[in-house]
Backbone atoms as SQL, in Angstrom:
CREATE TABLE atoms (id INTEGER PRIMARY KEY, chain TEXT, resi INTEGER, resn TEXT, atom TEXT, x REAL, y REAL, z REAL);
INSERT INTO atoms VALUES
  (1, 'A', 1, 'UNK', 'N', 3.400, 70.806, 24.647),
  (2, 'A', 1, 'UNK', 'CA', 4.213, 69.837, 25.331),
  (3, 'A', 1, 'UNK', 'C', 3.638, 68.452, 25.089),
  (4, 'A', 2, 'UNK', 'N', 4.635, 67.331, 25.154),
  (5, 'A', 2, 'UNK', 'CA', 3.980, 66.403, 25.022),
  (6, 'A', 2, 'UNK', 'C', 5.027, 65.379, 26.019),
  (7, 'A', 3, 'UNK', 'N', 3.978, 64.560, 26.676),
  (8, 'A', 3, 'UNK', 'CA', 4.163, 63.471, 28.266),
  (9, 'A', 3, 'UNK', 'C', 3.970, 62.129, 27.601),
  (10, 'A', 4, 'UNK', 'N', 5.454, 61.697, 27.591),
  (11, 'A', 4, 'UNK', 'CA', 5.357, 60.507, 27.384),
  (12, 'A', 4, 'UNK', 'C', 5.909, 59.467, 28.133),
  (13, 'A', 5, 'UNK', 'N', 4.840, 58.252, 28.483),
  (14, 'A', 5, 'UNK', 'CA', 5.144, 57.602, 29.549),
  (15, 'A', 5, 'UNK', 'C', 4.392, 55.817, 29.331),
  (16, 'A', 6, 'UNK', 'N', 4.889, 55.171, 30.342),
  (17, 'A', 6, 'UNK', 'CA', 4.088, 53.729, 30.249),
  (18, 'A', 6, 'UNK', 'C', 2.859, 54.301, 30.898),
  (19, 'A', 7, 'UNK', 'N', 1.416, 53.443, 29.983),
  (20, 'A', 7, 'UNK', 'CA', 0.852, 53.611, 30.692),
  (21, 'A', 7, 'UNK', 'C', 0.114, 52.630, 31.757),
  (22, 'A', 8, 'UNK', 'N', -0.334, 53.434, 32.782),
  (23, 'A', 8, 'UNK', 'CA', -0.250, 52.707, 33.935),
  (24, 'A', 8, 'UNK', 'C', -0.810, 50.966, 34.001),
  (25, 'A', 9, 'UNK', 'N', -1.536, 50.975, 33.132),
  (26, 'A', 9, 'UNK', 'CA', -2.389, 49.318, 33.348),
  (27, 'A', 9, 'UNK', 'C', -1.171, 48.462, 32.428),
  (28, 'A', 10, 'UNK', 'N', 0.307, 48.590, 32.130),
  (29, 'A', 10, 'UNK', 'CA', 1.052, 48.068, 31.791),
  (30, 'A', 10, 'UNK', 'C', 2.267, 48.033, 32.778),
  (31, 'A', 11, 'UNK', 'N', 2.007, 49.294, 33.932),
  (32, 'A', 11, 'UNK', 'CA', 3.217, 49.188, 34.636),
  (33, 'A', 11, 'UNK', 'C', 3.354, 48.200, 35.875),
  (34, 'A', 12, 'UNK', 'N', 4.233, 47.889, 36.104),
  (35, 'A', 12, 'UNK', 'CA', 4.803, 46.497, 37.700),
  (36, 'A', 12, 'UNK', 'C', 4.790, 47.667, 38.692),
  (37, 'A', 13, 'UNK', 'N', 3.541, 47.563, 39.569),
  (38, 'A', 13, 'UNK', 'CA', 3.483, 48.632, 40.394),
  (39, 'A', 13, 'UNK', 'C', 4.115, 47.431, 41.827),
  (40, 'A', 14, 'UNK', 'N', 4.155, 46.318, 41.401),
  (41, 'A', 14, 'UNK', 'CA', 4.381, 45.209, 42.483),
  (42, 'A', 14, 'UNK', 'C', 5.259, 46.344, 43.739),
  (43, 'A', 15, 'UNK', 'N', 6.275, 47.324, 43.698),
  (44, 'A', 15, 'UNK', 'CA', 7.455, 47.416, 44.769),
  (45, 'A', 15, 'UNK', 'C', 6.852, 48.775, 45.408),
  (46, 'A', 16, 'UNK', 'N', 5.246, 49.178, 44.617),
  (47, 'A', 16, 'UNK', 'CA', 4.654, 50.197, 45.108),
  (48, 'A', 16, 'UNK', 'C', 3.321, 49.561, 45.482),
  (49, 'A', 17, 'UNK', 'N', 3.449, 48.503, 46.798),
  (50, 'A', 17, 'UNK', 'CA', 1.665, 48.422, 47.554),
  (51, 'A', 17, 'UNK', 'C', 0.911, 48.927, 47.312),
  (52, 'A', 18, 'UNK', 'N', 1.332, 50.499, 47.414),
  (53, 'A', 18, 'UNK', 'CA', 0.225, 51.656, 48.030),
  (54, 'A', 18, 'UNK', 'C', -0.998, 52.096, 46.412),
  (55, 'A', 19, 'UNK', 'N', 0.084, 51.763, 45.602),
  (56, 'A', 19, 'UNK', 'CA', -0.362, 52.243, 44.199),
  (57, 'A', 19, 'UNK', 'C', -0.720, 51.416, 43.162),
  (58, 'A', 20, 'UNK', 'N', -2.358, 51.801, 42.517),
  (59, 'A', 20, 'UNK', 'CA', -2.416, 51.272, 41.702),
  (60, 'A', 20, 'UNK', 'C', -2.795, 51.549, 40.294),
  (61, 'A', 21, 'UNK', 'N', -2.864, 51.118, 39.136),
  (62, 'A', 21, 'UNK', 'CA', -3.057, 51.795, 37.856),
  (63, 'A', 21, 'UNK', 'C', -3.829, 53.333, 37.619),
  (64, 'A', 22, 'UNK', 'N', -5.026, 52.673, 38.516),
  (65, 'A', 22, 'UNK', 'CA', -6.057, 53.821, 38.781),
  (66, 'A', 22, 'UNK', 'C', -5.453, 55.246, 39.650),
  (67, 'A', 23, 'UNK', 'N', -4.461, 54.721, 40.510),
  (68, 'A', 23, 'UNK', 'CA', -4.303, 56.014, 41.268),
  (69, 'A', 23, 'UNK', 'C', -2.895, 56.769, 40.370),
  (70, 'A', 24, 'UNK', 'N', -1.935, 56.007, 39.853),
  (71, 'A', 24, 'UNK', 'CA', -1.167, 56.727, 39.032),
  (72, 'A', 24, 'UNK', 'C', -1.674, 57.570, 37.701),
  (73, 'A', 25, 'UNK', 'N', -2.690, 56.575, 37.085),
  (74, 'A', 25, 'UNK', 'CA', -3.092, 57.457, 36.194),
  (75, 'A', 25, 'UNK', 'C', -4.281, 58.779, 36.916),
  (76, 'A', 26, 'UNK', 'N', -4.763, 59.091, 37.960),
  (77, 'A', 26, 'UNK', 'CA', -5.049, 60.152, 38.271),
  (78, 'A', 26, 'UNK', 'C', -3.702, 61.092, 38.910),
  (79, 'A', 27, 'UNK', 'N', -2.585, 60.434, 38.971),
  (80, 'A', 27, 'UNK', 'CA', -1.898, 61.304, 38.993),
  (81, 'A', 27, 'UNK', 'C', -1.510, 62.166, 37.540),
  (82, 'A', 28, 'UNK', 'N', -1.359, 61.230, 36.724),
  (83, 'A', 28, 'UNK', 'CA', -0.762, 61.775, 35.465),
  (84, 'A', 28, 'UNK', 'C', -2.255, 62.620, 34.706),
  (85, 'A', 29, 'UNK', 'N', -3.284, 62.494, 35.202),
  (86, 'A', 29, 'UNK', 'CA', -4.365, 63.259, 34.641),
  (87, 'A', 29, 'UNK', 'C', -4.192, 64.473, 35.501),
  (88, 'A', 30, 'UNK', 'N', -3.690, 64.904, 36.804),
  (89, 'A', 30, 'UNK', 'CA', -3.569, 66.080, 37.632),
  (90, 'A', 30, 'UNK', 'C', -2.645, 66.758, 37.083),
  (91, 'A', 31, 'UNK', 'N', -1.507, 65.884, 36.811),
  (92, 'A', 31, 'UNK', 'CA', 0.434, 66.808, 36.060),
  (93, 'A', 31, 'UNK', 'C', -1.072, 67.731, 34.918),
  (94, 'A', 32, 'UNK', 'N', -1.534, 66.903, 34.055),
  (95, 'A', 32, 'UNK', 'CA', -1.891, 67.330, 32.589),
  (96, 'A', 32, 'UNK', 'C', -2.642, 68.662, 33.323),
  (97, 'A', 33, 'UNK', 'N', -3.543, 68.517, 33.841),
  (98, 'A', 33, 'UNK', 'CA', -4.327, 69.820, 34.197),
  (99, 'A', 33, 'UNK', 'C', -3.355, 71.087, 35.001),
  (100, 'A', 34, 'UNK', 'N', -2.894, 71.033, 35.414),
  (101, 'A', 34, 'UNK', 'CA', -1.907, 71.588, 36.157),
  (102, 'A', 34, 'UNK', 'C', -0.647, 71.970, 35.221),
  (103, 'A', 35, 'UNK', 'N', -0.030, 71.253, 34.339),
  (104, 'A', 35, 'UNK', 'CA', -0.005, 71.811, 33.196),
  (105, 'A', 35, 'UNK', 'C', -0.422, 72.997, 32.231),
  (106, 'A', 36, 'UNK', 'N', -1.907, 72.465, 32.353),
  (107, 'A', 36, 'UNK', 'CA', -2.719, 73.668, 31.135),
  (108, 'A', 36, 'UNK', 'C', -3.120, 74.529, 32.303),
  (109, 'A', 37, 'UNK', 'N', -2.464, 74.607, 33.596),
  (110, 'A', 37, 'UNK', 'CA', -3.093, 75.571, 34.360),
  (111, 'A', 37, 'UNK', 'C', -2.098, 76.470, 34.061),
  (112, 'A', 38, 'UNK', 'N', -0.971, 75.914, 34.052),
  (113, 'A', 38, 'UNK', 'CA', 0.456, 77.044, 33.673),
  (114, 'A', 38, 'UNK', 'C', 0.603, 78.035, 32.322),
  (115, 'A', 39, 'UNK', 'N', -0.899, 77.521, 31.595),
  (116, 'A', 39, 'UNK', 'CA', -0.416, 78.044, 30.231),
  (117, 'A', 39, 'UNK', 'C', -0.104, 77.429, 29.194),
  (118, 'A', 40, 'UNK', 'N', 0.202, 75.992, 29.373),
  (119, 'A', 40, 'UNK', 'CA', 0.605, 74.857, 27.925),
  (120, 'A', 40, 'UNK', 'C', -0.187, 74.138, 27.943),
  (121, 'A', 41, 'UNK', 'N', -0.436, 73.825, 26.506),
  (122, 'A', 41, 'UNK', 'CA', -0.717, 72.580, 25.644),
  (123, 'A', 41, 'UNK', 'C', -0.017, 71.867, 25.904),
  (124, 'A', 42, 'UNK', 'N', -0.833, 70.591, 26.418),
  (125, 'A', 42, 'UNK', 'CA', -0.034, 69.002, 26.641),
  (126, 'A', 42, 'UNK', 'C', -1.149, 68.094, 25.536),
  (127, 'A', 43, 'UNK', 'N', 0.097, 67.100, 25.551),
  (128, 'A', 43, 'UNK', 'CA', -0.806, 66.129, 24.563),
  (129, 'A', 43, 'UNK', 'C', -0.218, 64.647, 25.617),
  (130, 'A', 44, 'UNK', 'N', -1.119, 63.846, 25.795),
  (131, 'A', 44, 'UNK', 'CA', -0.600, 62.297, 26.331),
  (132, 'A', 44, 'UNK', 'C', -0.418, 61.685, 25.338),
  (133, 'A', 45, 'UNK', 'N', 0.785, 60.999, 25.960),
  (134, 'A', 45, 'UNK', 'CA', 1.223, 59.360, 24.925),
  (135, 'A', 45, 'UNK', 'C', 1.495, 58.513, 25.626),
  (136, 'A', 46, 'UNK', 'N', 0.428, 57.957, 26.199),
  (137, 'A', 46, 'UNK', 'CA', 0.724, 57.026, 27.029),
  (138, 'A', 46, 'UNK', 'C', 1.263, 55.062, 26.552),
  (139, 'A', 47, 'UNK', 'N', 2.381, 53.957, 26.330),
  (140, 'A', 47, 'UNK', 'CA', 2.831, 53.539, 25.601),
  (141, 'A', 47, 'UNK', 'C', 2.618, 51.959, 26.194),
  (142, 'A', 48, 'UNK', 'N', 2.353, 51.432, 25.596),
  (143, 'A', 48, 'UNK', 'CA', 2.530, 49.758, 26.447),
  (144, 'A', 48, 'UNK', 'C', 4.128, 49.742, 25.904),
  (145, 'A', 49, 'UNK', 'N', 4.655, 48.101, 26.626),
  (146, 'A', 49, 'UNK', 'CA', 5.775, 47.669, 27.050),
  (147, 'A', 49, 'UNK', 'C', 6.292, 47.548, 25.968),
  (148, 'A', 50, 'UNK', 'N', 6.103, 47.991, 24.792),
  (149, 'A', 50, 'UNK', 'CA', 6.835, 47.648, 23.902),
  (150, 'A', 50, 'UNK', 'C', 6.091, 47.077, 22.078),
  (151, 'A', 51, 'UNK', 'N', 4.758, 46.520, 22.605),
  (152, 'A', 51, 'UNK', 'CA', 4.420, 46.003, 21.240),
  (153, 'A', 51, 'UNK', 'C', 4.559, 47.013, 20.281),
  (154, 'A', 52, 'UNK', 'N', 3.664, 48.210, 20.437),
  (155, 'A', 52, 'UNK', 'CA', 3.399, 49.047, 19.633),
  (156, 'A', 52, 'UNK', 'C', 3.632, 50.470, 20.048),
  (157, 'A', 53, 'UNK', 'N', 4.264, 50.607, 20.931),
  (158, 'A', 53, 'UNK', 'CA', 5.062, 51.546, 21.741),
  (159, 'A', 53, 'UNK', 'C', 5.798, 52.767, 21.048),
  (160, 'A', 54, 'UNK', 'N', 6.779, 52.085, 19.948),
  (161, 'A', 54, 'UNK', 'CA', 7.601, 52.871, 19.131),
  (162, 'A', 54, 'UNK', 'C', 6.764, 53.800, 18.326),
  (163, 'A', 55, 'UNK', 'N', 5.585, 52.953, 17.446),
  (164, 'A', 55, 'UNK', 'CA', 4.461, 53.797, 16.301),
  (165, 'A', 55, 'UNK', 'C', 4.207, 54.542, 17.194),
  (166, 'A', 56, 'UNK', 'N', 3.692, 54.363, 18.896),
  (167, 'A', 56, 'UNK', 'CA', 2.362, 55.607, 18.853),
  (168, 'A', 56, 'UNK', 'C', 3.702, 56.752, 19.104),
  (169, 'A', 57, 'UNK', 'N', 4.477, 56.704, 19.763),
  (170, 'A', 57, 'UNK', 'CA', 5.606, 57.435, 19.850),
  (171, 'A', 57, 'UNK', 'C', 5.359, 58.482, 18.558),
  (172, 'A', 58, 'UNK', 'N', 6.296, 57.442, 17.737),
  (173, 'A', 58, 'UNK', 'CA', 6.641, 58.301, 16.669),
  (174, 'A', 58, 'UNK', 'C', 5.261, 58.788, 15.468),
  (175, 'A', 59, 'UNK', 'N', 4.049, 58.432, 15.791),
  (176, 'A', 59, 'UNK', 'CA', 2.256, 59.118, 15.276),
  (177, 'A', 59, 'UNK', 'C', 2.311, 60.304, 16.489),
  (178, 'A', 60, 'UNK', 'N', 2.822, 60.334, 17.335),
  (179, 'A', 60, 'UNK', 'CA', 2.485, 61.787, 17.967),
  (180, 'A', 60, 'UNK', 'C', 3.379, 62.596, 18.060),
  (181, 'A', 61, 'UNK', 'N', 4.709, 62.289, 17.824),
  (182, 'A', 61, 'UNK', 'CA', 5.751, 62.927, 17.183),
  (183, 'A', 61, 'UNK', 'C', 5.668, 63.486, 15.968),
  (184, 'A', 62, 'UNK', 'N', 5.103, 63.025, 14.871),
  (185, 'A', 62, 'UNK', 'CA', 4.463, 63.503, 13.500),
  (186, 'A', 62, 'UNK', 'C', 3.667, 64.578, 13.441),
  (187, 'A', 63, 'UNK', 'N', 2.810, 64.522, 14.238),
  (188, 'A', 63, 'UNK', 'CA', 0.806, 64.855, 14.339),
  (189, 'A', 63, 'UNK', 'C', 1.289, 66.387, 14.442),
  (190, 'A', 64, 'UNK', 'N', 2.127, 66.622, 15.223),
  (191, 'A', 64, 'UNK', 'CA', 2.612, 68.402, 15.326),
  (192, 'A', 64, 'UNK', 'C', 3.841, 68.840, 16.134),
  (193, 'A', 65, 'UNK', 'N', 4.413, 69.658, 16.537),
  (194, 'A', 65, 'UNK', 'CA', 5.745, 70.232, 16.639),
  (195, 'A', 65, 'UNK', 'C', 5.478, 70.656, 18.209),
  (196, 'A', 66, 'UNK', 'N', 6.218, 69.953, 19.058),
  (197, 'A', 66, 'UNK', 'CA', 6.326, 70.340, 20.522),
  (198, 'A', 66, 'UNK', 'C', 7.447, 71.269, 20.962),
  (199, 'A', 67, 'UNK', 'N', 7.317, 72.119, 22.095),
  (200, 'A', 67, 'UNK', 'CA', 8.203, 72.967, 22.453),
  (201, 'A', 67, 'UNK', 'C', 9.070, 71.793, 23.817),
  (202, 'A', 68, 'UNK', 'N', 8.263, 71.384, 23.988),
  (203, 'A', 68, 'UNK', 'CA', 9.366, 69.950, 25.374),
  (204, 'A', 68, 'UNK', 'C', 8.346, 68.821, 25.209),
  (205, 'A', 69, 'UNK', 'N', 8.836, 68.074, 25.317),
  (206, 'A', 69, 'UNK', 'CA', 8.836, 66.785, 25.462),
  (207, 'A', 69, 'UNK', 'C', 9.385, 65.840, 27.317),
  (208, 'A', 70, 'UNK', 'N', 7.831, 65.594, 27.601),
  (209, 'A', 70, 'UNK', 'CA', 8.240, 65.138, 29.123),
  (210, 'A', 70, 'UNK', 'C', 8.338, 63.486, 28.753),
  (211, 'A', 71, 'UNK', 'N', 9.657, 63.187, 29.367),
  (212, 'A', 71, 'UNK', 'CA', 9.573, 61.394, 29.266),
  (213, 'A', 71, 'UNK', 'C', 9.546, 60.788, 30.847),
  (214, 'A', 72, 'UNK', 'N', 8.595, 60.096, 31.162),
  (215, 'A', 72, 'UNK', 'CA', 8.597, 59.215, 32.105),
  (216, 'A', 72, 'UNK', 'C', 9.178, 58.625, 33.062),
  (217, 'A', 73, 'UNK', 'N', 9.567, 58.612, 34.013),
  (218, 'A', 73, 'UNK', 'CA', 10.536, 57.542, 34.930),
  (219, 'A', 73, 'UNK', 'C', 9.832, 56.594, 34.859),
  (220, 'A', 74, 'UNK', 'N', 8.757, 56.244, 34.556),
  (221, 'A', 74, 'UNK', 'CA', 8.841, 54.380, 34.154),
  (222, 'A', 74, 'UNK', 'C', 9.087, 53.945, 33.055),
  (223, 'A', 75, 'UNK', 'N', 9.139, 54.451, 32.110),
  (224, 'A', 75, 'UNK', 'CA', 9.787, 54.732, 30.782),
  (225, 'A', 75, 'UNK', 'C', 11.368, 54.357, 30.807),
  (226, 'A', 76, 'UNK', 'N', 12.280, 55.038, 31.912),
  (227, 'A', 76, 'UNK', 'CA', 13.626, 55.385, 31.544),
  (228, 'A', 76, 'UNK', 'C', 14.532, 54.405, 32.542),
  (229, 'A', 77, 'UNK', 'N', 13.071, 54.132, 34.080),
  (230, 'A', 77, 'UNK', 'CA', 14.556, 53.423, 34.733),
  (231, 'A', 77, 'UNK', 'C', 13.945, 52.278, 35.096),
  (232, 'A', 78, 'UNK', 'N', 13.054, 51.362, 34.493),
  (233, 'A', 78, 'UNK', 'CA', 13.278, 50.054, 34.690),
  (234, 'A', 78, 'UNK', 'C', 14.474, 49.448, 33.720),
  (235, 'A', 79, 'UNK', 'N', 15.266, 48.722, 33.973),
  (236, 'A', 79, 'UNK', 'CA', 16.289, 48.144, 32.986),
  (237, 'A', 79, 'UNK', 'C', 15.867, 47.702, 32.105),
  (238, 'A', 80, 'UNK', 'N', 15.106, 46.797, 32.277),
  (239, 'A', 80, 'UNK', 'CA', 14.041, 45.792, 31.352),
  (240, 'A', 80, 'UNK', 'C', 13.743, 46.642, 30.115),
  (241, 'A', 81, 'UNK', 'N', 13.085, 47.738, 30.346),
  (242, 'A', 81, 'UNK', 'CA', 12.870, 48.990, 29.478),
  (243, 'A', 81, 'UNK', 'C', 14.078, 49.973, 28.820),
  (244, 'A', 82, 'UNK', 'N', 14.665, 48.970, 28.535),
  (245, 'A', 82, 'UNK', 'CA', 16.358, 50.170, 28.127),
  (246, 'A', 82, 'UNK', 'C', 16.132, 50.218, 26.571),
  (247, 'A', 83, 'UNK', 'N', 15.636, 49.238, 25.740),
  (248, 'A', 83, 'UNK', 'CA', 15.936, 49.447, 24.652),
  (249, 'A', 83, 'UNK', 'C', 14.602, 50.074, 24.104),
  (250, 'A', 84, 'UNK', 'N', 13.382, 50.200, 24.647),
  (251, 'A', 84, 'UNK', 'CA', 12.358, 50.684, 24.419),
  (252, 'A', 84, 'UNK', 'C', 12.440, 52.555, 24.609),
  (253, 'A', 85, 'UNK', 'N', 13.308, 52.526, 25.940),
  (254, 'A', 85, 'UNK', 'CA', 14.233, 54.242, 26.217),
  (255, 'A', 85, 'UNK', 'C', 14.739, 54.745, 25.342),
  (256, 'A', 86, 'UNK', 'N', 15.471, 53.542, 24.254),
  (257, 'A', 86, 'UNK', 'CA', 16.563, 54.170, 23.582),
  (258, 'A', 86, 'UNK', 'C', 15.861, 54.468, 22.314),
  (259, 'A', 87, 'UNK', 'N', 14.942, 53.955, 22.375),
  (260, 'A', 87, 'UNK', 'CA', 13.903, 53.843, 21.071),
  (261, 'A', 87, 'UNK', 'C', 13.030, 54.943, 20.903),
  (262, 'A', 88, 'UNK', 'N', 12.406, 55.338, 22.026),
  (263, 'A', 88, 'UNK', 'CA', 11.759, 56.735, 22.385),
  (264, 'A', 88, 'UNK', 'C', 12.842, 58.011, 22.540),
  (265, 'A', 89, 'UNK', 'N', 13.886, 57.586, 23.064),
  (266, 'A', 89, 'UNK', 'CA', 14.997, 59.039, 22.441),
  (267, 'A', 89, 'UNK', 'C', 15.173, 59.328, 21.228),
  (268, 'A', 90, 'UNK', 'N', 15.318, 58.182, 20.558),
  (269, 'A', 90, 'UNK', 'CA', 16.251, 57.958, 18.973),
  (270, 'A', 90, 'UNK', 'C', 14.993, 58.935, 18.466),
  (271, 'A', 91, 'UNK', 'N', 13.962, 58.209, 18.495),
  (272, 'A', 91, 'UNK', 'CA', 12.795, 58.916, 17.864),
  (273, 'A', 91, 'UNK', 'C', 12.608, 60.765, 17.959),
  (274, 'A', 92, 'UNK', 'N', 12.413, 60.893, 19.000),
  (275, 'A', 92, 'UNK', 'CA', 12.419, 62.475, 20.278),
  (276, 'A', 92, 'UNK', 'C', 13.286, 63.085, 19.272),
  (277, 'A', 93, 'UNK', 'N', 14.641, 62.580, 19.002),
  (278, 'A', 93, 'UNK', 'CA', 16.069, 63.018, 18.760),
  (279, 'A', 93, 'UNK', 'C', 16.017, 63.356, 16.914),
  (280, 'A', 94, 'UNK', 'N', 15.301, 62.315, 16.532),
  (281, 'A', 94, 'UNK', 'CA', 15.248, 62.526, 14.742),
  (282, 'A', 94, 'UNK', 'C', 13.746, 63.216, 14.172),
  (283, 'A', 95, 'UNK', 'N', 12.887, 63.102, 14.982),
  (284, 'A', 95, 'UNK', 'CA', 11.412, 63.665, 14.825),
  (285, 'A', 95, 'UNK', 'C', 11.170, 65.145, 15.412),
  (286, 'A', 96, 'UNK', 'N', 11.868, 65.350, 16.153),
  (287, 'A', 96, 'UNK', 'CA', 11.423, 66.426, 16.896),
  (288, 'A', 96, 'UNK', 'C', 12.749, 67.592, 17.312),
  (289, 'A', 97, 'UNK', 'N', 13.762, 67.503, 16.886),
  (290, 'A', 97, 'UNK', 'CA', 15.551, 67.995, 17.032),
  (291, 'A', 97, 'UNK', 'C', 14.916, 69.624, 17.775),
  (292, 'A', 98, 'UNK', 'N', 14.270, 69.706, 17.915),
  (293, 'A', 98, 'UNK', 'CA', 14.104, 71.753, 18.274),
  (294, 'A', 98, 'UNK', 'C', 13.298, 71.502, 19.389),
  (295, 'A', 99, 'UNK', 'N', 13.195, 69.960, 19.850),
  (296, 'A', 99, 'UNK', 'CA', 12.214, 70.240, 21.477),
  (297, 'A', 99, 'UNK', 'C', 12.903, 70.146, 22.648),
  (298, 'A', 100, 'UNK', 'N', 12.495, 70.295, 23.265),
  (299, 'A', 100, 'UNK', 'CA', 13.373, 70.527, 24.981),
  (300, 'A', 100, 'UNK', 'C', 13.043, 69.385, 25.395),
  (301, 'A', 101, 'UNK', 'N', 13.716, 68.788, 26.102),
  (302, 'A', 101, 'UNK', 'CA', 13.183, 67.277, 27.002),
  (303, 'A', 101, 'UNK', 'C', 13.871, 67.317, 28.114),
  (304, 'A', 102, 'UNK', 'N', 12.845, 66.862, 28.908),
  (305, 'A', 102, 'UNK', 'CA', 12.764, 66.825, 30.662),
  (306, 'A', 102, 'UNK', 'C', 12.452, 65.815, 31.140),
  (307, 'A', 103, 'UNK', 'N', 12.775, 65.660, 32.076),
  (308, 'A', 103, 'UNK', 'CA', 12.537, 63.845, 32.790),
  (309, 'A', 103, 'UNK', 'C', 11.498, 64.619, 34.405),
  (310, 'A', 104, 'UNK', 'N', 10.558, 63.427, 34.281),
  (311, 'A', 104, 'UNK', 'CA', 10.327, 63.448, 35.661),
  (312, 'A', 104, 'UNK', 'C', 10.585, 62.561, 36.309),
  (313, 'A', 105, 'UNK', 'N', 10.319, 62.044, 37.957),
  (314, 'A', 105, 'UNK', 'CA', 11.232, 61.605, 38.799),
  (315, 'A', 105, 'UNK', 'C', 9.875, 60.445, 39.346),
  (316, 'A', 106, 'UNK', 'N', 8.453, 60.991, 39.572),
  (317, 'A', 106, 'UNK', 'CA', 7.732, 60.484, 39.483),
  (318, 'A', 106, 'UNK', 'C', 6.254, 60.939, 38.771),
  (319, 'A', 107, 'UNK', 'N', 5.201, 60.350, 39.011),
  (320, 'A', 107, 'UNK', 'CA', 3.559, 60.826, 38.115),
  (321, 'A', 107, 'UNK', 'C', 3.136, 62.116, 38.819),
  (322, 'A', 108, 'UNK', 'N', 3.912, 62.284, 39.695),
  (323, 'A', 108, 'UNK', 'CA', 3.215, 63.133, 40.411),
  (324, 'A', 108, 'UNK', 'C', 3.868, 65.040, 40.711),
  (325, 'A', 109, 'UNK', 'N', 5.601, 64.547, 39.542),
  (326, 'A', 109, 'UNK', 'CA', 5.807, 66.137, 39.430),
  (327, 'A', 109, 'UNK', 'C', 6.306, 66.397, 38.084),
  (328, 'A', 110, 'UNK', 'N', 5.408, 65.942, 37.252),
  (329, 'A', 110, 'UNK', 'CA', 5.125, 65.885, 35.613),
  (330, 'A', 110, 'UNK', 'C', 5.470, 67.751, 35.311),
  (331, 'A', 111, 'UNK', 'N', 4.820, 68.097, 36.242),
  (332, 'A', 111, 'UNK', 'CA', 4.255, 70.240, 35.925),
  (333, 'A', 111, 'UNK', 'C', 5.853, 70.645, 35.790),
  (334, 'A', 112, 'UNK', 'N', 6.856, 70.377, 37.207),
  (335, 'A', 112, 'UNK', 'CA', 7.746, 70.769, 37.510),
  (336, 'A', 112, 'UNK', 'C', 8.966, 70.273, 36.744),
  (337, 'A', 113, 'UNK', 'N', 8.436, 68.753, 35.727),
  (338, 'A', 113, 'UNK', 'CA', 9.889, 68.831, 34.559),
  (339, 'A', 113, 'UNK', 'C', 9.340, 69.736, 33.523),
  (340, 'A', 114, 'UNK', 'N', 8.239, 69.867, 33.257),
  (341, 'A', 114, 'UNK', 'CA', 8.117, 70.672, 32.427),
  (342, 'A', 114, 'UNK', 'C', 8.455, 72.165, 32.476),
  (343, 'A', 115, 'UNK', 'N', 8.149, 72.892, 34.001),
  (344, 'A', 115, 'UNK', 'CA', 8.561, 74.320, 34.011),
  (345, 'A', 115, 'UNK', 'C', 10.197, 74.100, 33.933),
  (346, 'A', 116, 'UNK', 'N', 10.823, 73.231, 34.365),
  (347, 'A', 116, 'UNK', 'CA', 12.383, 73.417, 34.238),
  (348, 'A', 116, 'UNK', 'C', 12.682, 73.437, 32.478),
  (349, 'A', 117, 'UNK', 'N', 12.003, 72.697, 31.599),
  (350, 'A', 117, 'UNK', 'CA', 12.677, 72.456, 30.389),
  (351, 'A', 117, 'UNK', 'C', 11.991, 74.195, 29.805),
  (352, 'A', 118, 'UNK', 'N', 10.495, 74.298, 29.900),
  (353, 'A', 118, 'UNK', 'CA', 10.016, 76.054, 29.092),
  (354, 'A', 118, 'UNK', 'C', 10.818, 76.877, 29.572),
  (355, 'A', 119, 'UNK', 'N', 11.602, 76.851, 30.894),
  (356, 'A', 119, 'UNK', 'CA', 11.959, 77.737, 31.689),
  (357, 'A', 119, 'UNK', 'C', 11.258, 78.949, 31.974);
């Protein structure tokens, strides 16, 4: 499987007080373990806002053949981030055509898009 998402020291946590780079990315380090607790190989791709976002995308899309592909909700629903979304599908969509893709909702139920897409 492979989790792809902004990563956190790039994200506007501004409308989340409570949260900060440090505590999201121990969330997204818990999905990963919890993950390989289920039985899968995960790989992170974690992406800044855009500079170089698309390459690492599509270098870990290359590197080897995933059974799902988890994409991000900070990834998919800031607006701001629409064409960078469409850029990480297009990619998902021409690099990878035989993987399953699942959305999560937040960092913290990464495990549960993934058991919906392996089924």
């Amino acid at each position: 499987m492979l989790a792809i998402g902004i990563d956190p020291v790039f994200s506007d946590l501004s409308a989340f007080p409570t949260l900060t780079p440090e505590i999201v990315r121990a969330y997204l380090d818990d999905q990963i373990g919890r993950i390989g607790a289920l039985g899968y190989a995960v790989d992170s791709c974690l992406v800044d806002m855009g500079a170089t976002a698309a390459e690492q995308v599509e270098a870990a899309l290359r590197a080897r053949s995933y059974d799902c592909i988890v994409i991000g909700a900070g990834l998919r629903e800031p607006p701001e981030l629409l064409l960078l979304f469409e850029t990480v599908i297009n990619l998902v969509h021409s690099l990878a055509p035989q993987s399953r893709i699942a959305f999560n909702t937040t960092p913290a139920d990464t495990a549960e898009a993934a058991q919906r897409a392996m089924g």
